[in-house]
N, C-alpha and C positions, 0 to 999 in steps of 0.2 A: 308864158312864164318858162324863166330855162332851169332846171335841177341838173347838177353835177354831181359827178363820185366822188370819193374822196381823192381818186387819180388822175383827178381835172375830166373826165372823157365828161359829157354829156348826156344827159339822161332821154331817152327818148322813149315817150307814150307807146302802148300796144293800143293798135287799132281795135274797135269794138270786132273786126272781122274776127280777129287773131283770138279776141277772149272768146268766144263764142266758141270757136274754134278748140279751144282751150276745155272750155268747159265741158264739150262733147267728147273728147279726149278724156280727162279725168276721169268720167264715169264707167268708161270701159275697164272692166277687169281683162280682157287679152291685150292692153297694151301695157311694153313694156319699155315705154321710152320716155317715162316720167321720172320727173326729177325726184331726187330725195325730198327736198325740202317740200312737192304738190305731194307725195304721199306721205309726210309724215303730217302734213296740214290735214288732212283728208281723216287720218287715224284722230286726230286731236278732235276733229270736229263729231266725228265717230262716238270718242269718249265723252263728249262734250253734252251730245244728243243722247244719251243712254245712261246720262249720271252717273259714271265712271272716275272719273277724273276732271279739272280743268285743266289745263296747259294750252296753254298761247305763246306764240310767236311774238317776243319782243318787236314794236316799232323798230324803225333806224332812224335815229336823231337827224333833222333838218337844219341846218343854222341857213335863217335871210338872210342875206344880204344888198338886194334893192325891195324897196316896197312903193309900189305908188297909189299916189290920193285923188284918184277922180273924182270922188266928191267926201264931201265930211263926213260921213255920215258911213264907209266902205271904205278897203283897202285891198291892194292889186297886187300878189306878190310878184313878181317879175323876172327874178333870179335866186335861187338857194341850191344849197349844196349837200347832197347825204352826208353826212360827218360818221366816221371810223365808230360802230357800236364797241362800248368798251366792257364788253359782260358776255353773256352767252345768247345763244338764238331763240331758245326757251324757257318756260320755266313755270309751274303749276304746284298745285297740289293732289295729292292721292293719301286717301286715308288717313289725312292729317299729316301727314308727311310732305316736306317739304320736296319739289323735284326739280333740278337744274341741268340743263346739258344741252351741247352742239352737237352739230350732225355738220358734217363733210363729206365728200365724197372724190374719189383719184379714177383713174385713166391707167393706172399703174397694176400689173397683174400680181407681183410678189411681193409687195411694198407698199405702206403708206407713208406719205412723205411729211414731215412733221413740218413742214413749214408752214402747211398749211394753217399751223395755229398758231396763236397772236401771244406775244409776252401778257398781253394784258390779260387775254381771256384764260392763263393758265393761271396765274393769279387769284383771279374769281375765283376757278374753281376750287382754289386752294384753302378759301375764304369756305364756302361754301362745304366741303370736306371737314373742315374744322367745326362749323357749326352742328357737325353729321346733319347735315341734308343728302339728301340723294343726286349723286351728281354722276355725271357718266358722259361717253359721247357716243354717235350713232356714224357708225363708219361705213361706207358703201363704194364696192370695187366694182366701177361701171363695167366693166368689161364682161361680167359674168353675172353681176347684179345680186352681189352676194352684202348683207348687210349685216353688221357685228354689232352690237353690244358692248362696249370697252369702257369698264367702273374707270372714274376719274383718277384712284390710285395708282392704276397701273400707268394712266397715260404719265402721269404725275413722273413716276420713276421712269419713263421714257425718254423724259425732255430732259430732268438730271441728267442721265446718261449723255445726250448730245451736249447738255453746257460740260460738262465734264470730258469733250474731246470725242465721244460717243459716235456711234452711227446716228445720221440723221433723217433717220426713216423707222419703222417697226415694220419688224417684218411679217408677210401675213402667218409666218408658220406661229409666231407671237402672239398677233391676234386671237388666232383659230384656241391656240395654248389658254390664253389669258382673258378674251371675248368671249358672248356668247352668240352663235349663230342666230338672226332671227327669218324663218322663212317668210316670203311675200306673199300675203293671203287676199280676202277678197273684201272683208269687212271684220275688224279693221286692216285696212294696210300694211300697217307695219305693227305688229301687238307687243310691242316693246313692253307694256304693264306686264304684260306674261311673266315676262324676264325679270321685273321688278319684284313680282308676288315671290319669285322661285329666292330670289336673292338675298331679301328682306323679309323673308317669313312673314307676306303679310296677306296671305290668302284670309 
């Protein structure tokens, strides 16, 4: 069966070696070459086990496009393609509270580059803002592995600022200004709740 991106490239399987591999990685607290998105999974499942919170990682939409019938009875997908998720990466609840937000992460030491987010998912969160949900994004500067907290308002008026002729980056003295630092800890990962209770008075 062949899965595509949404950039035409082709999807290709991690061997059982690589997950294994993977999974002995993750549990180490001295490594630090994990991606945002395994520890902010790792935290979710953290909160998850401990009655905390729920939050999950949104599927990516699939569209078939060959299916075959070897027998009546079964079907054989053959070809599909990840399709463009048009919302954000997660999203749960805490304390009755509704909670929405992306995580990104740049290569970039003074700057993050706004392109990396989508007309659509600013959108969302605009939606999402408006209903006062809790909405934010989880920013992380691989280089020094520094991870921010940035409420959805602020990104909000960031990206006005670029359709408005703007810079197309915020810059990290922005972040640091307008974020909130979160340190990388051992259990959970990333305790972005933390950041929530201080925010939203909901200790």
């Amino acid at each position: 069966m062949n899965f595509h991106y949404p950039n035409g490239k082709r999807y290709v399987p991690v061997k059982k070696e690589a997950i294994k591999l993977k999974q002995e990685k993750k549990w180490s607290f001295g490594n630090r070459g994990m991606t945002l998105e395994e520890d902010i999974n790792e935290t979710n499942d953290y909160y998850l086990v401990h009655e905390i919170a729920v939050i999950h990682k949104k599927p990516t939409p699939v569209q078939i496009v060959q299916v075959d019938y070897p027998k009546r009875s079964a079907a054989v997908i053959k070809e599909a393609y990840f399709k463009l998720a048009s919302t954000t990466d997660y999203n749960g609840v805490y304390k009755g509270r509704y909670i929405d937000f992306e995580a990104k992460e740049t290569q970039n030491k003074t700057s993050f580059p706004l392109k990396n987010f989508h007309e659509h998912q600013i959108k969302h969160m605009e939606a999402v803002v408006k209903q006062k949900g809790i909405c934010f994004v989880l920013l992380r500067f691989s280089s020094t592995e520094e991870i921010f907290l940035l409420e959805a308002n602020y990104l909000l008026k960031f990206w006005q600022r670029m359709k408005e002729g703007g810079r197309k980056s915020i810059t990290k003295e922005e972040i640091i200004e307008n974020g909130h630092l979160i340190p990388l800890g051992y259990q959970p990962r990333i305790d972005y709740i933390k950041k929530i209770d201080y925010l939203y008075n909901l200790k």
